[in-house]
C-alpha positions in Angstrom: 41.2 38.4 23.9 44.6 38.9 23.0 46.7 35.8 22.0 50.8 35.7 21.5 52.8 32.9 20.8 56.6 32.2 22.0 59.0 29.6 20.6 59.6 27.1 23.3 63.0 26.9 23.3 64.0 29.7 23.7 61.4 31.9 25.1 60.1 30.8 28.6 61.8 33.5 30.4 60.4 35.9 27.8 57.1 34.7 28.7 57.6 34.7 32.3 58.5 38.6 32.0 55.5 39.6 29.8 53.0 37.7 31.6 52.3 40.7 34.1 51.1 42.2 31.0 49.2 39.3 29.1 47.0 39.2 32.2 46.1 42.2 31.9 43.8 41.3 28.5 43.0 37.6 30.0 39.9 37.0 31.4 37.9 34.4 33.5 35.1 33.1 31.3 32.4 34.5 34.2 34.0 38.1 33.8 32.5 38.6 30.1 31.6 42.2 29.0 28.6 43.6 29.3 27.2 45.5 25.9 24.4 48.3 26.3 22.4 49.5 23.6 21.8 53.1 22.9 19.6 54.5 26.2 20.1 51.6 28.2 20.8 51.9 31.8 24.5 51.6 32.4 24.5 51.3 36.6 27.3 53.8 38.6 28.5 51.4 41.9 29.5 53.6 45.4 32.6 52.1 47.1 33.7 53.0 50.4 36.0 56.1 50.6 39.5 55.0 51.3 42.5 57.6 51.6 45.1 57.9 49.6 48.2 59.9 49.8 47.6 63.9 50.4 49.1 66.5 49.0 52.2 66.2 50.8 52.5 62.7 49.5 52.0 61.0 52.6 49.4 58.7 53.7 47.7 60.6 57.1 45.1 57.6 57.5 44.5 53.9 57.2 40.8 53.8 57.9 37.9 53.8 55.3 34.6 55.1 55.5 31.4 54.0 53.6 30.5 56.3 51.2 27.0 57.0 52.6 28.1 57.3 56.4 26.1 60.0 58.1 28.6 62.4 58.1 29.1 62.7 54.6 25.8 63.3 53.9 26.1 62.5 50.2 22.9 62.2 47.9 21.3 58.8 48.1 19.0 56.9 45.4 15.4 56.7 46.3 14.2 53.9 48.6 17.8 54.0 50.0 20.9 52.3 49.0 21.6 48.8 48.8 24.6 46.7 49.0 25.7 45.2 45.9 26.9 41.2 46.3 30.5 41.0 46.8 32.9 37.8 47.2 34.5 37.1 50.3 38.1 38.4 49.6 36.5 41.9 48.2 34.9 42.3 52.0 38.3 41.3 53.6 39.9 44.1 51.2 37.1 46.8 52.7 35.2 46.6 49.4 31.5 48.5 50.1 29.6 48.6 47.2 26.2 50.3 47.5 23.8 51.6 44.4 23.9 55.2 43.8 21.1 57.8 42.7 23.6 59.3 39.4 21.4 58.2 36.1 23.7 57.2 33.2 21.9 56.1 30.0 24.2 54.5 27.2 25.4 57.9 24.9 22.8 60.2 26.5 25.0 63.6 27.4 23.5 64.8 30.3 24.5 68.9 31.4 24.2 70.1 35.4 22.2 67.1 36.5 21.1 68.2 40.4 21.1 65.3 42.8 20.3 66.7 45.8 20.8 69.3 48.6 22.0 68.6 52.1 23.3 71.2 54.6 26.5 70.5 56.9 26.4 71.9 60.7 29.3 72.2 62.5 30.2 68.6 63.3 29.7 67.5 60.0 31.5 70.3 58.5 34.6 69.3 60.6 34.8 65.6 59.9 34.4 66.6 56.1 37.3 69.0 56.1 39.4 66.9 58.3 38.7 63.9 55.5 39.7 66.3 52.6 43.1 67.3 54.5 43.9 63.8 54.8 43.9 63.2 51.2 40.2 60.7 50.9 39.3 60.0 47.7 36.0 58.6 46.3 35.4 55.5 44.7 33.2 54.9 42.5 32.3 51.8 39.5 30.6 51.9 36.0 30.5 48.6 34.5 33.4 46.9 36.8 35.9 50.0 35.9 36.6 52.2 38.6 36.0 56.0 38.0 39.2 57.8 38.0 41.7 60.7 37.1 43.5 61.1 33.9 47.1 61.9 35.1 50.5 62.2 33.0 53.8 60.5 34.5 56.0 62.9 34.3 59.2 60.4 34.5 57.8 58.3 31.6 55.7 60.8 29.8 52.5 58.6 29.5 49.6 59.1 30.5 47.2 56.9 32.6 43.8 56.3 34.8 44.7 56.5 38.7 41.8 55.2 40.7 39.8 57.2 42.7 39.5 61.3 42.6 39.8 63.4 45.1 37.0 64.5 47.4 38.2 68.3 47.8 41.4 70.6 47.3 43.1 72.5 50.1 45.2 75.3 49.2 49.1 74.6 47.7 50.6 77.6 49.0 49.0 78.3 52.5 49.3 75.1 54.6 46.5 76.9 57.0 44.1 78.1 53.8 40.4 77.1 53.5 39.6 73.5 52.3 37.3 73.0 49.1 34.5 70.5 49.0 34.0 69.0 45.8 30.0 68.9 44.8 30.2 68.6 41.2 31.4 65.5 38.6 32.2 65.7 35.3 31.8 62.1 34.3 33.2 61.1 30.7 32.8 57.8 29.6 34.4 56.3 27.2 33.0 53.5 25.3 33.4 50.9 22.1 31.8 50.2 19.6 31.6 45.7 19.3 33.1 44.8 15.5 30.2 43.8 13.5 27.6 44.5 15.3 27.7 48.1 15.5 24.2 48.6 18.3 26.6 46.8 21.1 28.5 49.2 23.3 30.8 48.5 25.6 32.4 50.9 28.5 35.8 50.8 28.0 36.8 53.8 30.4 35.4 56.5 33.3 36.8 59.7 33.6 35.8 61.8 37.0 36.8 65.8 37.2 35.7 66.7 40.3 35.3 70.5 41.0 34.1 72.7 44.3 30.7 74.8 43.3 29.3 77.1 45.4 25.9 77.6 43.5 23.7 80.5 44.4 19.8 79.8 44.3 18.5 77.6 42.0 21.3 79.1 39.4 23.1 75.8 38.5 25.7 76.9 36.3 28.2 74.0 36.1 30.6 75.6 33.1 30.9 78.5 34.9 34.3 78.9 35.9 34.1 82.2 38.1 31.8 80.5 40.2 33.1 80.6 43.4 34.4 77.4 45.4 32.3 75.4 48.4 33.7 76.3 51.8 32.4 74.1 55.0 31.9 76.2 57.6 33.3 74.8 61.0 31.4 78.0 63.1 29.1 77.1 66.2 25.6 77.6 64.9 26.6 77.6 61.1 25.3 75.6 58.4 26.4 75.3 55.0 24.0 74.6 52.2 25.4 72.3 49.7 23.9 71.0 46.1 25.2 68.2 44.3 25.7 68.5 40.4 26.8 66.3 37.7 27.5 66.1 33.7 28.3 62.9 31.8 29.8 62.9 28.8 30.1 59.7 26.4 32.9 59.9 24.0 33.4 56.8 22.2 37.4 55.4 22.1 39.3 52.7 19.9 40.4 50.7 22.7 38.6 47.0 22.9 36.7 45.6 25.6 39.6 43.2 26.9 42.8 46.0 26.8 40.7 48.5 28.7 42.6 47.6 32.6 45.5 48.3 30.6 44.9 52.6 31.4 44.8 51.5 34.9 47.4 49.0 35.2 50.8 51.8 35.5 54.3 50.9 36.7 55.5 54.3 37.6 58.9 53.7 36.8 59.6 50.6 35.2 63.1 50.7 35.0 63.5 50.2 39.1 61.2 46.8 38.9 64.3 45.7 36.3 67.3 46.7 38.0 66.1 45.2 41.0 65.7 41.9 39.3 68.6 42.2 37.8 70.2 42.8 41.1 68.5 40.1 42.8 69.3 37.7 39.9 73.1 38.4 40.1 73.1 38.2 43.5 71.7 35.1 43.7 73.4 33.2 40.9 76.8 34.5 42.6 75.7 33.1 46.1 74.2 29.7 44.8 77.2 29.2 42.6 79.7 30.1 45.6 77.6 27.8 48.3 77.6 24.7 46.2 81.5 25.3 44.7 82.7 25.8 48.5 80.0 23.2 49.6 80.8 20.2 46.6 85.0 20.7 47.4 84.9 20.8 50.8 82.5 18.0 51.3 84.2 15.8 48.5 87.3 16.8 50.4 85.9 15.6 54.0 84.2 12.3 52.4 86.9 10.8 50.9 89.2 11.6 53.9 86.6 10.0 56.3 86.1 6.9 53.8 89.8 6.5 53.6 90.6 7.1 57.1 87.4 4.0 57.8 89.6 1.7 55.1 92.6 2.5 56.8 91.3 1.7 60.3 89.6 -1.6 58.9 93.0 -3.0 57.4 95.0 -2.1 60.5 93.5 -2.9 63.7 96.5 -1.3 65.4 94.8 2.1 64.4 96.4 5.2 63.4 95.1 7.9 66.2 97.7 10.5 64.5 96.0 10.6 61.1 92.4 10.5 62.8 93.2 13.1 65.1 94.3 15.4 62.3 91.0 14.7 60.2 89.3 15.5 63.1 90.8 18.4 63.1 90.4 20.1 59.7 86.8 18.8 59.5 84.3 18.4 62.4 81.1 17.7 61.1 81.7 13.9 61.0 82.5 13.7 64.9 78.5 15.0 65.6 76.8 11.8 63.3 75.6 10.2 66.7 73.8 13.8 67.4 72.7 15.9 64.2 69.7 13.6 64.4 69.0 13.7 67.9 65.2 15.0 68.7 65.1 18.8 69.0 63.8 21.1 71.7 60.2 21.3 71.5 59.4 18.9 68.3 55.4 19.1 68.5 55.7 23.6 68.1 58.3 23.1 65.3 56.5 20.3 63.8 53.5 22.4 64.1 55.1 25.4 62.5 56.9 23.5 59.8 53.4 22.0 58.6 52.1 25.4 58.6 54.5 26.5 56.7 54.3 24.3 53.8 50.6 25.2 53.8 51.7 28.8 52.9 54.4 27.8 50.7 52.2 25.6 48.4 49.2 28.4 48.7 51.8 31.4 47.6 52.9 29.2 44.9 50.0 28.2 43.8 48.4 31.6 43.6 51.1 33.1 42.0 50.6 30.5 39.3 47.0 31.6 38.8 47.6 34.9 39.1 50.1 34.8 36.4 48.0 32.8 34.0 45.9 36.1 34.3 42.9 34.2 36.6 43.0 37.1 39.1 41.7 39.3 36.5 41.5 43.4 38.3 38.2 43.5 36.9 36.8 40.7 39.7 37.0 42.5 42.7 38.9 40.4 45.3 39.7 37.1 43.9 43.0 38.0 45.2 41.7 37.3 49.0 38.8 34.6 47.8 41.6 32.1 45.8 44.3 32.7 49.0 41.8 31.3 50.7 40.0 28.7 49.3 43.7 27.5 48.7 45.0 27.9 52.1 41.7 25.6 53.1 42.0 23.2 50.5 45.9 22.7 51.1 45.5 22.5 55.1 46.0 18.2 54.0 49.0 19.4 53.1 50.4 21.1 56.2 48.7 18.3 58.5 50.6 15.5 56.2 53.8 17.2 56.9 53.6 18.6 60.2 52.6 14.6 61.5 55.7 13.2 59.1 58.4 15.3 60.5 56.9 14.9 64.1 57.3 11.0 63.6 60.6 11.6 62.0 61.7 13.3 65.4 60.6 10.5 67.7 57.9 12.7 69.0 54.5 10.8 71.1 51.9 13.5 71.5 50.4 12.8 68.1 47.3 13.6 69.5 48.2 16.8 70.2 50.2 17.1 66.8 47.1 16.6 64.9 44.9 19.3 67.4 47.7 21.7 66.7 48.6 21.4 63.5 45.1 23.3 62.4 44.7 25.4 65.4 47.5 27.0 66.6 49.0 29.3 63.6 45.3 29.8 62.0 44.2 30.7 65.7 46.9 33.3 66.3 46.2 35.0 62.8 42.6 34.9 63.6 43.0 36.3 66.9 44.9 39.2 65.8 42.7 40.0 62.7 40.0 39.7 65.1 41.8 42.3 68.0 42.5 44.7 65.1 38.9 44.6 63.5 37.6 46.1 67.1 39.6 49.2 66.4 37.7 49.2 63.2 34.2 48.8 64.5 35.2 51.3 67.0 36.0 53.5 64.5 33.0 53.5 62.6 35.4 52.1 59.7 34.3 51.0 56.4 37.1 48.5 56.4 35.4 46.2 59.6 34.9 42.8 58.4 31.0 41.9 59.3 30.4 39.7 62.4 28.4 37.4 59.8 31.5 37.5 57.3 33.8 36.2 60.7 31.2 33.5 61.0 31.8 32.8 57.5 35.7 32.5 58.1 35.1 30.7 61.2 32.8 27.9 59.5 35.3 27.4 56.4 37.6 26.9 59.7 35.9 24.3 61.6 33.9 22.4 59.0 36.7 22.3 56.2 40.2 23.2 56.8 40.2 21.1 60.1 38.8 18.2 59.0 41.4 17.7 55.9 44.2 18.8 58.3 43.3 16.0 60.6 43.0 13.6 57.5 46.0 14.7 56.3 47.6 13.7 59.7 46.3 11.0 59.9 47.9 9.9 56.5 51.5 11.2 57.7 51.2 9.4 61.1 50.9 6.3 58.7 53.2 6.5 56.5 56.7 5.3 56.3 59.4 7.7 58.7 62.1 9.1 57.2 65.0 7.1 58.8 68.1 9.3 59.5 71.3 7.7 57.7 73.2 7.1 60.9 72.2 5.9 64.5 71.9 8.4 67.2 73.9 7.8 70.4 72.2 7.5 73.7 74.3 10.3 75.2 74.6 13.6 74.1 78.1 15.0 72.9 79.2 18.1 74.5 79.1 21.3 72.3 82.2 23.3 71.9 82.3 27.3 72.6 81.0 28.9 69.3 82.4 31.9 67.4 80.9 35.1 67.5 79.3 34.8 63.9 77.9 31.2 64.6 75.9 32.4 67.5 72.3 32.0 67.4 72.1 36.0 66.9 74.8 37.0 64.7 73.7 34.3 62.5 70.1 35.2 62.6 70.8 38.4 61.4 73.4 37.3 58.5 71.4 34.5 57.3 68.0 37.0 57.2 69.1 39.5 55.3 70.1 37.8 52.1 66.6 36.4 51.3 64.9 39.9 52.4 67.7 41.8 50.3 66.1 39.3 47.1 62.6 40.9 47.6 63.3 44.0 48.9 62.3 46.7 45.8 59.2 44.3 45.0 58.2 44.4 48.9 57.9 48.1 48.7 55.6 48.1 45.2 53.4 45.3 47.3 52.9 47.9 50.6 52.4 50.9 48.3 49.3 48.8 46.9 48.2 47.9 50.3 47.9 51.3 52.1 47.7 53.7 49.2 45.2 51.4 47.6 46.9 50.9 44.3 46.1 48.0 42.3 49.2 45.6 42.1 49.2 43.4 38.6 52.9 43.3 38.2 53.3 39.2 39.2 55.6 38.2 36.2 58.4 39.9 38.7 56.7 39.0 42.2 56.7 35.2 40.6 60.9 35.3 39.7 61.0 37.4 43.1 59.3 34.4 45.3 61.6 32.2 43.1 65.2 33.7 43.7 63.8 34.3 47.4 63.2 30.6 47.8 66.9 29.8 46.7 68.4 32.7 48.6 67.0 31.4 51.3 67.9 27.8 51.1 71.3 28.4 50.1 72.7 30.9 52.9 70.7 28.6 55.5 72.6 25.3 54.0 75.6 26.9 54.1 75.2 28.1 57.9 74.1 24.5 58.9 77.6 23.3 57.3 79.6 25.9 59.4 77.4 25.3 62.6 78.3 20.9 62.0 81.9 21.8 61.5 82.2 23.7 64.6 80.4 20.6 66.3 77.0 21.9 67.2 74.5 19.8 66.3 71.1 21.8 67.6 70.6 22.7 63.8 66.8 22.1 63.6 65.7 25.0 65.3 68.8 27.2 64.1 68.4 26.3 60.4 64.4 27.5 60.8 65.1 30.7 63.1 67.8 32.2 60.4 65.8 31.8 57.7 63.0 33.3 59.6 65.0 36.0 60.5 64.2 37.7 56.9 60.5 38.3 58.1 62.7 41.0 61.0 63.9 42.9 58.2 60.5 42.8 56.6 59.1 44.0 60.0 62.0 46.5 60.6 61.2 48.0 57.0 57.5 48.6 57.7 58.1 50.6 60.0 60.6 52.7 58.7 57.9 52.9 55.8 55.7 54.0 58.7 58.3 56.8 59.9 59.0 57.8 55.8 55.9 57.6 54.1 53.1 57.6 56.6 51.9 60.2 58.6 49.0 58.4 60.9 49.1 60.6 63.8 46.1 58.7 65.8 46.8 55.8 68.0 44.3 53.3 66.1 46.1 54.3 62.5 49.2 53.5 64.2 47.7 50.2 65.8 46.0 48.9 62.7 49.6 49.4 60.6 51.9 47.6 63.1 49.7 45.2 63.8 48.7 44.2 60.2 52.5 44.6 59.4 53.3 42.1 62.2 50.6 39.7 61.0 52.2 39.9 57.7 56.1 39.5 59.0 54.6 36.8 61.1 53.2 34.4 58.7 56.7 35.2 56.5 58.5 33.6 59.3 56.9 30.8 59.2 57.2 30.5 55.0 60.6 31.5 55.5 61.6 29.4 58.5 60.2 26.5 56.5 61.9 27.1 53.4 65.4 26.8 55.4 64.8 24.0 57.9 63.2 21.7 55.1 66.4 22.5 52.8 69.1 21.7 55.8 67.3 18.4 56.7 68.1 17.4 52.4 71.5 18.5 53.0 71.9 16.8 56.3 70.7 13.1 55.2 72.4 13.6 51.8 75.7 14.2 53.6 75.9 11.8 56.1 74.4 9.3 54.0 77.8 9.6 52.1 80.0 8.9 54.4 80.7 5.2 55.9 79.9 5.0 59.7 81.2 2.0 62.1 
């Protein structure tokens, strides 16, 4: 395990910056390396076959396959595969690890190994070649590593392991040429050699170089190179006889047991992850610094006016309208304190949504945190999904303490219904639509549909844990002390002036949500490249200072409206303060799909389905994070600035 050590003075943002790469060599202590002796056994996992992008560079599919579907007809171990155990998260990421029938013995070369035989008819032949075309790629595991392709980045010049190989070629110059079916693997393992105790191995990397063999007879000649490739015929009637070969080839490699994700882990061009925190940075410092300079004079200005204009009126009862009318005037937000803490429209569904969204803004946190400290280690497959999770469980006391304290805080008497929602409504509409889109899964055949036991899994952590410490936490807010508003609330409402054209609810929607997107914009598209082209994402030093400058971004445009909307009398700032800063997870919508029109090429109705409907899922629950974010930062502002100013 690698150690480094920072001065703390100086350093922290330093460290902040290199931890995406310290967690790359930092390890749970129930991920500990395997060592083989000479001869021993090393097992080869099967993962389903996902797609990647073709040669045109553009994803054609989103669905997965298992690797021994039917259709594929690939060799299989004797007896039959079997699933290897997998965590929860790994099965919600489409994980399908089977056992395989390849035989890999610790430093044992092995030359032109058959597997097996199997011919394709027509069908088969078609599905195949339609597979290859869209750029599917096999996926296979020795020791935890995935099997993978040694490529060279041209922009960078290094070199690195990119997950997955191909499963055939099709032909670079004529767009309608034959397709190739790759039935051969040269496997090269790399391994290391444990200091001081020289008979403990260790794999440290898998190489895969696919190639298309069309072997004649029993004449397995895998060095050939004039040997002509394997060509599925899609005739009526015909059958193509393939045989499945492979070599492995152990070459042993100075690179230690804890740096070998490093190979993997590959930031194609690093220099764009910097500028846009640079960018984001700058633009955020300038924003935060302009908000609370215009913010600090204008509202020192307004308080001492309204303090001396309350003195004034105090010392002569005669009053002076002239000067009160001409504060009124240059500031309005002071003639709304009998309103800005009126109840809302519809308290129990923003309530509901702003307990929610603490929830998620507490579980993203968190799991940055653990991420960073290198606890979501590559090598254990899905502890991504299974911590978000557990987390998102755990911290529903959380979202049911605040969704019952601000519903108290806004006078609001269905607390029964508060505490029913609180748990039910925003997991039930995320449940519902993962559920809707898993059908076009199953019906599909896909690799990627959750099991009906694994949704009674989800359901149970639902019902039997995340409920019951919502309602506790409820309970607990319902209790406690309400947060009393500053200044008394008048028994009838003021009227509301005509707004300008940038303070309606739209115009300020869409000027309010773009800042915060604009903050996590470049890191947004690294995150969706991981998801569809099934790229592993490690890079959280920036995705943690991302979430950060988001989270300020988005607090300080929204505060800033909220003033404007107050001055111009308007106090329905509840639900405007949560829509604007909501209003970023549009953008984040609009942009997946003009990812969908740039870099995907789906062409089927369930592809297309399954993309907008996990993108919506995903803008959805950022509207809620976001929405959050602003209405909890205007309701500080708000009590801090009319608790400031003296009130008759």
């Amino acid at each position: 395990m690698k150690s480094r050590t920072f001065a703390p003075s100086w350093a922290l943002c330093t460290a902040l910056l290199a931890l995406p790469q310290l967690s790359t060599s930092f390890y749970l202590p129930g991920v500990a390396p395997t060592s083989y002796k000479q001869g021993d056994k090393v097992p080869l996992y099967v993962n389903s076959i996902k797609p990647v992008a073709a040669q045109d560079a553009l994803l054609h599919s989103v669905m997965s396959y298992d690797y021994y579907n039917e259709r594929f007809q690939f060799c299989q171990p004797e007896g039959g595969p079997s699933y290897v155990s997998e965590s929860l998260g790994s099965i919600l990421f489409g994980d399908r690890i089977m056992t395989s029938p390849f035989d890999l013995n610790m430093m044992k070369n092995e030359t032109c190994k058959k597997l097996c035989s199997s011919k394709y008819d027509m069908p088969s032949a078609h599905f195949v070649n339609k597979r290859i075309m869209q750029g599917y790629a096999l996926n296979w595991l020795v020791d935890g590593l995935p099997a993978g392709q040694h490529l060279l980045d041209d922009l960078t010049g290094t070199t690195f392991y990119s997950p997955g190989f191909a499963m055939g070629t099709t032909s670079t110059t004529d767009p309608d040429g034959p397709t190739f079916f790759n039935n051969h693997y040269d496997i090269v393992i790399e391994y290391h050699k444990v200091n001081g105790k020289e008979d403990q191995l260790r794999v440290v990397g898998v190489i895969v170089q696919p190639a298309s063999k069309a072997y004649k007879g029993d004449n397995l000649e895998c060095n050939d190179n004039q040997t002509p490739p394997v060509v599925l015929v899609e005739d009526a009637g015909a059958e193509t006889e393939v045989t499945f070969t492979y070599s492995v080839y152990w070459t042993e490699s100075p690179t230690a047991w804890a740096t070998r994700w490093d190979k993997y882990l590959h930031v194609f061009d690093p220099k764009i992850h910097w500028f846009s925190l640079v960018n984001s940075a700058v633009v955020v410092i300038f924003l935060t610094v302009t908000v609370t300079s215009v913010l600090f004079r204008a509202l020192k200005k307004d308080i001492a006016r309204y303090n001396r204009l309350d003195q004034i009126n105090l010392d002569d009862l005669s009053g002076t309208s002239a000067l009160e009318d001409g504060v009124q005037e240059d500031s309005g937000w002071k003639l709304v304190h009998g309103d800005v803490f009126r109840t809302p429209s519809h308290p129990l569904l923003l309530s509901v949504f702003l307990g929610n969204g603490a929830q998620l803004f507490v579980m993203t946190g968190f799991t940055i945190c653990f991420a960073l400290l290198g606890f979501l280690s590559p090598s254990n497959r899905g502890s991504l999904g299974t911590i978000m999770i557990i987390l998102y469980t755990l911290l529903s006391f959380v979202g049911g303490y605040v969704s019952a304290r601000t519903y108290k805080s806004m006078n609001g008497e269905k607390w029964k219904l508060n505490i029913g929602l609180t748990p039910l409504l925003v997991p039930g509409i995320v449940f519902s639509t993962f559920f809707f889109l898993n059908l076009f899964l199953w019906a599909n055949g896909a690799a990627g549909a959750v099991p009906f036991t694994t949704m009674l899994v989800i359901i149970g952590i639902w019902f039997i844990i995340s409920i019951p410490l919502s309602v506790s936490g409820s309970w607990l807010g319902f209790r406690a002390t309400v947060v009393e508003p500053p200044v008394r609330t008048n028994q009838i409402p003021r009227q509301i002036p005509p707004a300008t054209t940038y303070l309606k609810p739209l115009p300020s929607m869409l000027l309010v949500g773009i800042l915060p997107f604009g903050a996590i914009f470049v890191e947004l598209y690294f995150i969706m490249s991981s998801i569809w082209f099934s790229k592993i994402y490690y890079m959280f030093g920036f995705l943690f200072l991302c979430y950060g400058l988001m989270i300020i971004t988005c607090a300080a445009v929204t505060v800033l409206m909220v003033y404007f909307l107050l001055c111009a009398e308007n106090y329905h700032w509840q639900w405007r303060s949560f829509l604007a800063a909501g209003m970023s997870a549009g953008y984040i919508f609009t942009n997946a799909l003009i990812y969908l029109i740039s870099k995907l090429s789906l062409g089927g109705l369930s592809g297309t389905v399954l993309y907008i409907g996990y993108s919506a899922l995903l803008s959805f629950l950022f509207f809620i994070l976001t929405g959050s974010i602003g209405f909890f930062s205007s309701w500080w502002f708000v009590h801090k600035i009319y608790a400031s100013i003296k009130i008759d």
